[in-house]
Every structure is written in structure tokens, then in C-alpha cells.
C-alpha positions in Angstrom: 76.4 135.0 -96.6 77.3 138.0 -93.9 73.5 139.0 -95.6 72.2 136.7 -93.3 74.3 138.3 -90.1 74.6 141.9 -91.0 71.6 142.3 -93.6 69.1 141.0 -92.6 69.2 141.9 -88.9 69.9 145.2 -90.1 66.5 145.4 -92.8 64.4 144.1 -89.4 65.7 146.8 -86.8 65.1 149.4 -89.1 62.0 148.6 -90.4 60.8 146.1 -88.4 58.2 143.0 -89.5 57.4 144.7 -92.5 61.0 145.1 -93.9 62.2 141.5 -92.8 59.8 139.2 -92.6 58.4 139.1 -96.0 61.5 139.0 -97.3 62.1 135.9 -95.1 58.8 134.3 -96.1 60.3 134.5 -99.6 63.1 133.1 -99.2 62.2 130.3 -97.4 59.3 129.4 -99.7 62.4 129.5 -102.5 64.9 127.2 -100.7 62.1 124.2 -100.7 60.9 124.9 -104.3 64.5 124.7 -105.1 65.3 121.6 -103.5 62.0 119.8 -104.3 61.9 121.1 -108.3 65.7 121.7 -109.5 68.1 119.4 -107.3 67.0 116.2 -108.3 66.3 116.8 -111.9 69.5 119.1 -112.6 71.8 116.5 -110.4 70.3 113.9 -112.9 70.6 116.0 -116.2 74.1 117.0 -116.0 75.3 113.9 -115.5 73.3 112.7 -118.4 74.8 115.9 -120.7 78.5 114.8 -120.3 78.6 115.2 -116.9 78.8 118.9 -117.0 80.4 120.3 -114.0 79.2 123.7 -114.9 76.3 125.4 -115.7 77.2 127.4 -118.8 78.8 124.0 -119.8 75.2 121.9 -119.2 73.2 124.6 -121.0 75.6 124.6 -123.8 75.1 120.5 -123.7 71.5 120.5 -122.9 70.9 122.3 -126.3 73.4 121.1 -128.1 74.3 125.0 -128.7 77.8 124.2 -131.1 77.3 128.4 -131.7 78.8 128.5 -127.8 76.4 131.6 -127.5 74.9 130.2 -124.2 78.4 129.2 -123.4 79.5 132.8 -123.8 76.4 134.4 -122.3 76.2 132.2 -119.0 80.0 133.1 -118.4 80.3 136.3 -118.8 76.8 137.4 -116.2 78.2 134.7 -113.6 81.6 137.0 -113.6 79.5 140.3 -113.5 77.4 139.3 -110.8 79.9 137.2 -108.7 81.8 140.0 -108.8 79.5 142.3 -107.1 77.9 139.6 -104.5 82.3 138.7 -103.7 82.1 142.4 -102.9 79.4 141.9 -100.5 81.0 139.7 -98.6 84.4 141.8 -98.6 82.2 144.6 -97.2 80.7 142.3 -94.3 84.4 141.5 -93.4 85.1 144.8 -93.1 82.2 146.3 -91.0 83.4 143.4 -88.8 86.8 144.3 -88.5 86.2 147.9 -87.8 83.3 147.8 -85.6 85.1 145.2 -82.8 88.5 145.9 -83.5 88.2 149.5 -84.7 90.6 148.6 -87.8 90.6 151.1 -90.6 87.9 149.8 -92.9 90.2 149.6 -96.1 92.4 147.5 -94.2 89.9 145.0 -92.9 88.4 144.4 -96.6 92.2 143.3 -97.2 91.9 140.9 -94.2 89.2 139.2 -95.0 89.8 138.9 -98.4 93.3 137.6 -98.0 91.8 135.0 -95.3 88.9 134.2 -98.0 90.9 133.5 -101.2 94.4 131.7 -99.5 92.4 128.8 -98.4 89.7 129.3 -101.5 93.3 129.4 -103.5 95.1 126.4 -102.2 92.3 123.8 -101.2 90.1 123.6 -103.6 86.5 122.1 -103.9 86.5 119.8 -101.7 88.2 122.0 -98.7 85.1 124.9 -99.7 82.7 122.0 -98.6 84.1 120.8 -95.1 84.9 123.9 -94.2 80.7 124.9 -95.0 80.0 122.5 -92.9 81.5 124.2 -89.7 80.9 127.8 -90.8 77.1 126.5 -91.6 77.0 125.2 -87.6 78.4 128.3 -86.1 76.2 130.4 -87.5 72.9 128.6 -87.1 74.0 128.0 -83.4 75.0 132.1 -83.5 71.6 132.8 -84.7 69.8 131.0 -82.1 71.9 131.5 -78.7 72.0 135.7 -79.5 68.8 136.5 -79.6 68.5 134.3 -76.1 71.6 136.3 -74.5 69.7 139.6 -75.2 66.8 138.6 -73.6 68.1 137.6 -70.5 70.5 141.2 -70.7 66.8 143.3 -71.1 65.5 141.7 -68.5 62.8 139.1 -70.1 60.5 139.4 -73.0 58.3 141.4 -71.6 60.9 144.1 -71.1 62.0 143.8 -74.2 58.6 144.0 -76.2 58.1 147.5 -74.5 61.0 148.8 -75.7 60.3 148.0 -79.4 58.2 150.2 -81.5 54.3 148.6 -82.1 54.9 149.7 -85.5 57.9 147.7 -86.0 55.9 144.9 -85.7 53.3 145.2 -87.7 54.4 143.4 -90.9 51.6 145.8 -93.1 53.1 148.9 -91.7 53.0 151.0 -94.3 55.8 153.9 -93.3 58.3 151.2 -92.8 57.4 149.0 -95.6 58.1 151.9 -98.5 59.4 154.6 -95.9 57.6 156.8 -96.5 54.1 157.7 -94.6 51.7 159.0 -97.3 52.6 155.7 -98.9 49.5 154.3 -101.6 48.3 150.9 -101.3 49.7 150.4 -105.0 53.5 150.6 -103.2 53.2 149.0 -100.5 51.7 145.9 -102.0 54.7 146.6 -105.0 57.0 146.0 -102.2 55.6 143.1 -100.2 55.5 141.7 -103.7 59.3 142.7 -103.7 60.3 141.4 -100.5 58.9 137.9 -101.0 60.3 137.6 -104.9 63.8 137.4 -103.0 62.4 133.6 -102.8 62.6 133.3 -107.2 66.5 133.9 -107.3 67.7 130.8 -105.1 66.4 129.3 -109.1 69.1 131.2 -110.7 72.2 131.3 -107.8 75.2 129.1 -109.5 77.2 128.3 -105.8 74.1 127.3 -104.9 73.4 124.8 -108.1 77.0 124.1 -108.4 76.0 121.9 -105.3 73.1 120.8 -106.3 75.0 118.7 -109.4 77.9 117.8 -107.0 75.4 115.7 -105.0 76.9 112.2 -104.6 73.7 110.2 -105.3 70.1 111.7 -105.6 68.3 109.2 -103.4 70.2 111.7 -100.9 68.2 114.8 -101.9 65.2 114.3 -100.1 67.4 113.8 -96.4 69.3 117.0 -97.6 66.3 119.1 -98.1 64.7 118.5 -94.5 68.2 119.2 -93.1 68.5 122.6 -96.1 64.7 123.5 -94.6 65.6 122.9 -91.1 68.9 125.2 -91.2 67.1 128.0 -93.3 64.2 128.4 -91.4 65.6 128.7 -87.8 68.4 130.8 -89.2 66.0 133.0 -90.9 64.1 133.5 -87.5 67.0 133.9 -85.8 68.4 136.8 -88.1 64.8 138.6 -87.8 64.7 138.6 -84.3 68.3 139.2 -83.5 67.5 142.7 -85.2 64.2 143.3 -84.0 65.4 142.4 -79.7 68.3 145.2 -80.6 66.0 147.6 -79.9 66.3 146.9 -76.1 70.1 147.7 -75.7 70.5 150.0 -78.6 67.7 152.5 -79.2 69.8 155.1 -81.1 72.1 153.0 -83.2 74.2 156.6 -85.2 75.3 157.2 -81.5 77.4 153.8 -81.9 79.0 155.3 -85.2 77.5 152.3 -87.2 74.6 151.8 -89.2 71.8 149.4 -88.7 74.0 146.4 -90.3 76.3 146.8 -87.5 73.2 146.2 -85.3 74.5 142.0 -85.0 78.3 143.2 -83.4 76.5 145.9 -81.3 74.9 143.6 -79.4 77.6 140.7 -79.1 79.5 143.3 -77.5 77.0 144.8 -75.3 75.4 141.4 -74.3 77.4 138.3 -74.5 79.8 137.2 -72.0 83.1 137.4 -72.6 83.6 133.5 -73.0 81.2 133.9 -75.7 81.7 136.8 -77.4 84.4 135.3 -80.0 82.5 132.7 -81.1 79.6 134.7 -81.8 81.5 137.1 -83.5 83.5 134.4 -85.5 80.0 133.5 -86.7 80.5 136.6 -89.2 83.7 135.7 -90.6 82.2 132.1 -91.5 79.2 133.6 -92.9 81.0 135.6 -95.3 83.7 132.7 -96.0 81.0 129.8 -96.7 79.3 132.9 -100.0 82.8 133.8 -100.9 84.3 130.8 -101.6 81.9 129.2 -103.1 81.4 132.2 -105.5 85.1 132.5 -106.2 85.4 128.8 -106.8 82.7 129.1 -109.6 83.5 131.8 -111.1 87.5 130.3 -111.0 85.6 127.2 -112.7 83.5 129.1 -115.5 86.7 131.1 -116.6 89.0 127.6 -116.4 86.2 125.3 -117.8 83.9 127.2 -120.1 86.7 130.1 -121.5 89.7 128.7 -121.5 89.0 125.1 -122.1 85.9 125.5 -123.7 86.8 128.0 -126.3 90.7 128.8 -126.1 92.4 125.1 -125.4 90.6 122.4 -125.5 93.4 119.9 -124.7 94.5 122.4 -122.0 96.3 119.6 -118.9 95.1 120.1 -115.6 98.1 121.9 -114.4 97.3 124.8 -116.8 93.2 124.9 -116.0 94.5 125.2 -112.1 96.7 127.5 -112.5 93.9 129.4 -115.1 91.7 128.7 -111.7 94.1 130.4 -109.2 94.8 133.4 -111.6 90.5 133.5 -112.2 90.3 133.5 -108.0 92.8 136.3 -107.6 91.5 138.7 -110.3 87.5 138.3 -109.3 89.0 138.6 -105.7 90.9 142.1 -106.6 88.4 143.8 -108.6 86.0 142.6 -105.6 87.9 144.3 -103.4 87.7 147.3 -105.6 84.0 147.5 -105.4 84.2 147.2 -102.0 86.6 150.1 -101.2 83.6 152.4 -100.6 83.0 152.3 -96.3 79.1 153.2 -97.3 78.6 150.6 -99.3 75.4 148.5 -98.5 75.2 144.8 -97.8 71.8 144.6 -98.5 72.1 146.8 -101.5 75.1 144.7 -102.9 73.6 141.3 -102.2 70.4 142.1 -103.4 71.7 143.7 -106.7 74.0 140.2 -107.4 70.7 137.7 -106.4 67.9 139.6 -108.6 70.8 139.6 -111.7 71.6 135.7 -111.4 67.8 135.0 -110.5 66.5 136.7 -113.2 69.3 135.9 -116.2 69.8 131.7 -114.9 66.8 130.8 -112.9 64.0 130.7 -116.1 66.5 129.3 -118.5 67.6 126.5 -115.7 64.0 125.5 -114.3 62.6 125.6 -118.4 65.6 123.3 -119.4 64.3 120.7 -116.5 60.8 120.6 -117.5 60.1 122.0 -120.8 61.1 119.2 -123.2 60.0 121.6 -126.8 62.6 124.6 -125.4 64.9 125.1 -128.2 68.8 126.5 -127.6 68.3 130.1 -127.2 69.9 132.7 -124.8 66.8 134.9 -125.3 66.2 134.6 -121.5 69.5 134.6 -120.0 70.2 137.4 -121.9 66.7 139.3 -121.4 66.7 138.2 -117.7 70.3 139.9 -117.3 69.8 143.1 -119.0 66.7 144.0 -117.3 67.8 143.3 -114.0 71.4 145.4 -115.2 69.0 148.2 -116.5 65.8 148.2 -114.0 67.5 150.0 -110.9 68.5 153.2 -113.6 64.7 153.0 -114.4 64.0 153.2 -111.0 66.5 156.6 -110.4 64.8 158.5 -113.6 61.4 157.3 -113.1 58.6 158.3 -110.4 56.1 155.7 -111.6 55.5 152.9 -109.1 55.7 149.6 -111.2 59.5 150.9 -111.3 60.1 150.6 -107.7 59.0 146.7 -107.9 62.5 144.6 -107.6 64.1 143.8 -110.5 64.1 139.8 -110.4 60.3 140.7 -110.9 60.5 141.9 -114.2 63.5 140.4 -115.2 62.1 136.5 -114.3 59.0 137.5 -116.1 60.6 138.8 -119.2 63.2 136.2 -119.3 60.2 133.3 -119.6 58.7 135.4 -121.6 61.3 135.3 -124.2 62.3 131.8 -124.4 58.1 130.8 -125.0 58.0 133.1 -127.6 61.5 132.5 -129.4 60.9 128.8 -128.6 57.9 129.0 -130.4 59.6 130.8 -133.9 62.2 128.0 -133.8 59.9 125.1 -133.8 58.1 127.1 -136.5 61.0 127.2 -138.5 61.7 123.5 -138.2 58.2 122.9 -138.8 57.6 125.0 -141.9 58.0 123.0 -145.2 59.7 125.8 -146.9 62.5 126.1 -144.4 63.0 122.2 -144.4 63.2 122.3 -148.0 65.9 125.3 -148.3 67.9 123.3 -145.3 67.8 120.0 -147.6 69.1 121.8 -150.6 72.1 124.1 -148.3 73.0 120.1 -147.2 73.0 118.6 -150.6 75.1 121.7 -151.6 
């Protein structure tokens, strides 16, 4: 998403290794356990639950849950977190606007937006896929040739090097790890741990799983994960180092007017040629529209599929669930843009608010469901997940102990597992116990 172009290049020039490349290391470790322990089995298992085209709508299968409580649940956190991560992306499109065209940012959230949801409105799954594939290019090739163009603008590596802080690269830096200097060793290993949980929500992210069970065949998984590893990793370098090389042109990034997520545009426009410049900053724009429309897409899907077919109309045509699709697309998109009207807002802080919630509230129950055969229907984790990453960031504010500062898919993962073992293990007791079994064959014969 414009994470990955404005984000993270902005967490590595201010903070260097420590800030960035744990974070990295996480995620990367979570896109292959992803691919190697979820795509396979969930592609399989949805088609074998009524080919579910959803994920509230497989969990709901998957347990045979004829309460609709998972249903319900699933639905409603993939609108509240979509909502926020759509925001994200609203906000990258407007720090792009505004920084190389110098349009007001309120007005450049409404370009972007309009530019994300007409073709997200008229084409459709399928054009959301093609249309990945190009962004997906541009900015892996982005990510690699900027980085070079700096280098050869400072004057070599060796130029460049000097001119970045030692302590920006030392990954164990303690000051720019927590930010503060009297930092203990209890924080700063809270937030490595922090940084490389980032890797535990790609379990839990539903545009990302919504491909996963869209796979044509899964004797294709394995040649998609190499190419998945070989995109993330590069891509991953290349957003570290794009921020960390900024140092060399810009060493006082305020004086700019920006902020250190601006740090990617800064140095398009300081550095690249002009043939290039477009396409490099284009790279943005894709970024932001390969997250968006994915996200409105399923969150257009949940409402269409799991609400309004699911529980209002089940013999609803498919000219009413599209047009329940385009109305879903253009609300999420509007309240989006709502979010996103503040010009401080965060990318970082957005994205990473949206990824611990769907980490911790999908990514136990989904991984559970795959390979613990004695999990009974229960939304004790989804729901437990969700809350506590809804309700760990106001611990955080009104607390000064440490363990609150860890992120909150830490806790909430945790929890969430937590709660299904444990009501797991009162439902089997209930089935098992002789007096239950005896008060459920006499409510039957009644």
C-alpha cells in the first residue's frame, strides 16, 4: 500500500536500521509463513465449505455456526478496520498530490479517492487484479532504480554513507528504537518484539486472503510464493534504503515543509531526471490503488454477500447484490475520506492501527480453522482479538507501564488463541458430559 512508499521510507530516515529493519524482518518472515501455512489449505477449504467467497461466509461454513454470530462478527471488524486502512491510503494520495503538485491537501484526498473507487466501482474483481499486476511492477521497479539514482546524485556510496548518521544504522540503537535516550533494555527489546510482530497480521489481512481462495488451482501456490517472496523482499529493501540514502540530499527534511513520509517525493524531485520523474512518482498512486481496491472490493463483498444476502435477502438477483456492492464501495470510500480529512494524519499510524486490528481479530481464528480439527464454532477469538487491539492503544495513553507500549497484535494474537483453546475446550466438555447429552436427548424428543 503507499505504507510501503511513504511509511516505510519514512520510519527508516527517521530512525534509521533500528526503526525499519526489524519491522521488515517481520514482515517478510509473515509473507512466507503465509503462503507456505494458509494459501494452500484455506484455497482448498473454502472450496470444500460451499465455495465460500468470503471469509465471514467460510467461518460461518467451517463451523456450521446457523447462530450467524461469526457471520456477524467477521463483518462488522472487516468494515471497521477497512475503513481506517482505506483512509490510509486516501492520506498517501494526498501527501502526494500536495507535495509535487502543491494541491490543497483536502482536494487531493478527493482525487485520489475519486480515481480509486470509479474503476474499483465499475470493473469489478477481475479489473482489481490486472490492474495489481502493473501497479505491483511499477513499484518494485520504483523501489529498486531510486535508491540507484540517489547514489549516483551524492556522488557514490561512499559519499553517501558519510552523510548518514552511524547511529541510524545500528539496528540496536536504543534512542531511535523507543526515542528516547535513557531508554531500559525492557523497552527496547518490547519494541524490537513490536517491530517484527508486524510479520503475525499478514495471518489475519482479508484482501490479502481474499486472494489466497481466488487462486485458480493450488498446484500454482508454490510458483506464486517464490514470485510473492521474490517481490516482497527486494521491495522491502528497496523501501529501507530509499529512506535511509535520503539523508544525502535532504538532511533537514521540516525545511521542505513535509514530514519524514514525504522523504520518497523529496528525493524523486531532487534526484531523478526529468524523463523519469513521472514514473517514479506514479509508483505512489499505484501503491495506494493496488491496497484500496482491494480493500473496498471486500468490504463491498462482506456487506453484499454476508449482510445483505446472508441475513436480509437470501434470494437477492445479482443486479441487487451489485448494486448493494457499488452503494457498500461509495459509503466505506466517503467515511474514508472522512478519516482522512486531518493533513497530520499518519500513514504509518493508520496502517498500523488497521493491520494489528485484522491480525489480531482474523488471523488466530483463520490459521486454528486450518489446522485444529477439535475447534468448535466460537467467535471467542475474533471477538477477543478485535477488542484488545480496539482498546490496547487507550491503555497505552493512560498507562506508563512498559508491557503497554508492546503493539497491540501482540496481545491481541495472544489473547485471541487463548480464548478459542479454552472455550474450545468447555464446548467439547459439554458435548462430552453425560448429563448435557441426556438434557439435549430429552429437549429433542420434546
Amino acid at each position: 500500500s503507499g505504507w510501503l512508499l511513504l511509511g516505510l521510507p519514512g520510519a527508516a530516515y527517521a530512525t534509521g536500521l533500528s526503526g525499519s529493519v526489524w519491522m521488515a524482518a517481520g514482515l517478510a518472515l509473515g509473507t512466507y509463513l503465509n503462503w507456505k501455512l494458509v494459501a494452500q489449505r484455506l484455497r482448498i477449504s473454502t472450496q470444500e465449505y460451499s465455495n465460500a467467497i468470503t471469509i465471514p461466509s467460510y467461518l460461518e461454513n467451517r463451523f456450521n455456526d446457523h447462530s450467524r454470530l461469526l457471520r456477524k462478527a467477521s463483518s462488522l471488524f472487516i468494515l471497521l478496520f477497512f475503513l481506517v486502512y482505506t483512509a490510509s491510503g486516501f492520506v498517501s494520495g494526498g501527501k502526494l498530490f500536495q507535495t509535487v503538485f502543491g494541491v490543497p491537501y483536502k482536494v487531493s484526498i478527493f482525487i485520489c479517492a475519486i480515481v480509486v473507487v470509479g474503476y474499483t466501482f465499475l470493473g469489478g474483481f477481475m479489473a482489481v487484479c490486472w490492474t495489481d499486476i502493473i501497479q505491483g511492477l511499477l513499484m518494485f521497479f520504483t523501489l529498486l532504480i531510486l535508491p540507484v539514482v540517489v547514489l549516483v546524485k551524492a556522488g557514490g556510496i561512499n559519499e553517501v554513507v558519510s552523510a548518514i548518521d552511524p547511529a541510524l544504522l545500528n539496528p540496536f540503537n536504543a534512542a531511535s528504537i523507543t526515542g528516547s535516550a535513557s531508554s531500559s533494555t525492557v523497552l527496547v527489546v518490547i519494541s524490537i518484539v513490536s517491530s517484527l510482530a508486524w510479520g503475525l497480521g499478514y495471518f489475519g489481512q482479508p484482501h490479502i486472503l481474499a486472494r489466497f481462495m481466488a487462486i485458480k488451482d493450488p498446484d500454482l501456490i508454490k510458483k506464486s510464493r517464490i514470485i510473492a517472496m521474490f517481490w516482497v523482499v527486494l521491495s522491502l529493501i528497496g523501501a529501507t534504503a530509499v529512506g535511509l540514502v535520503g539523508h544525502s540530499v535532504i538532511s533537514d527534511i521540516s525545511a521542505y515543509g513535509g514530514d519524514s513520509e514525504t522523504i520518497f517525493m523529496l528525493l524523486v524531485n531532487k534526484c531523478a531526471p526529468l524523463i523519469l520523474t513521472g514514473i517514479l512518482l506514479s509508483a505512489i498512486l499505484a501503491a495506494i490503488m493496488s491496497t484500496a481496491d482491494s480493500q473496498l472490493l471486500v468490504a463491498a463483498s462482506t456487506v453484499s454477500e454476508d449482510f445483505y444476502k446472508g441475513m436480509i435477502k437470501p434470494k437477492a438477483s445479482d443486479r441487487e447484490l451489485i448494486l448493494v456492492s457499488r452503494l457498500t464501495v461509495l459509503a466505506v470510500a466517503i467515511i474514508a475520506l472522512i478519516i482522512a480529512f486531518n493533513p497530520n494524519s499518519s500513514v504509518l499510524k493508520l496502517v498500523s492501527y488497521a493491520w494489528a486490528g485484522f491480525g489480531a481479530a482474523f488471523g488466530p481464528v483463520i490459521l486454528l480453522s486450518l489446522f485444529y480439527k477439535k475447534m468448535t464454532r466460537n467467535a471467542a477469538g475474533m471477538i477477543v482479538g478485535g477488542l484488545t487491539s480496539v482498546l490496547w492503544p487507550l491503555l497505552k495513553k493512560v498507562s506508563s507501564l512498559a508491557i503497554f507500549q508492546l503493539y497491540e497484535i501482540v496481545p491481541g494474537f495472544l489473547f485471541a488463541v487463548l480464548a478459542i483453546f479454552i472455550v474450545t475446550r468447555i464446548d467439547i466438555k459439554n458435548i462430552t458430559d453425560p448429563k448435557k447429552i441426556e438434557t439435549k436427548k430429552a429437549r429433542e424428543k420434546v
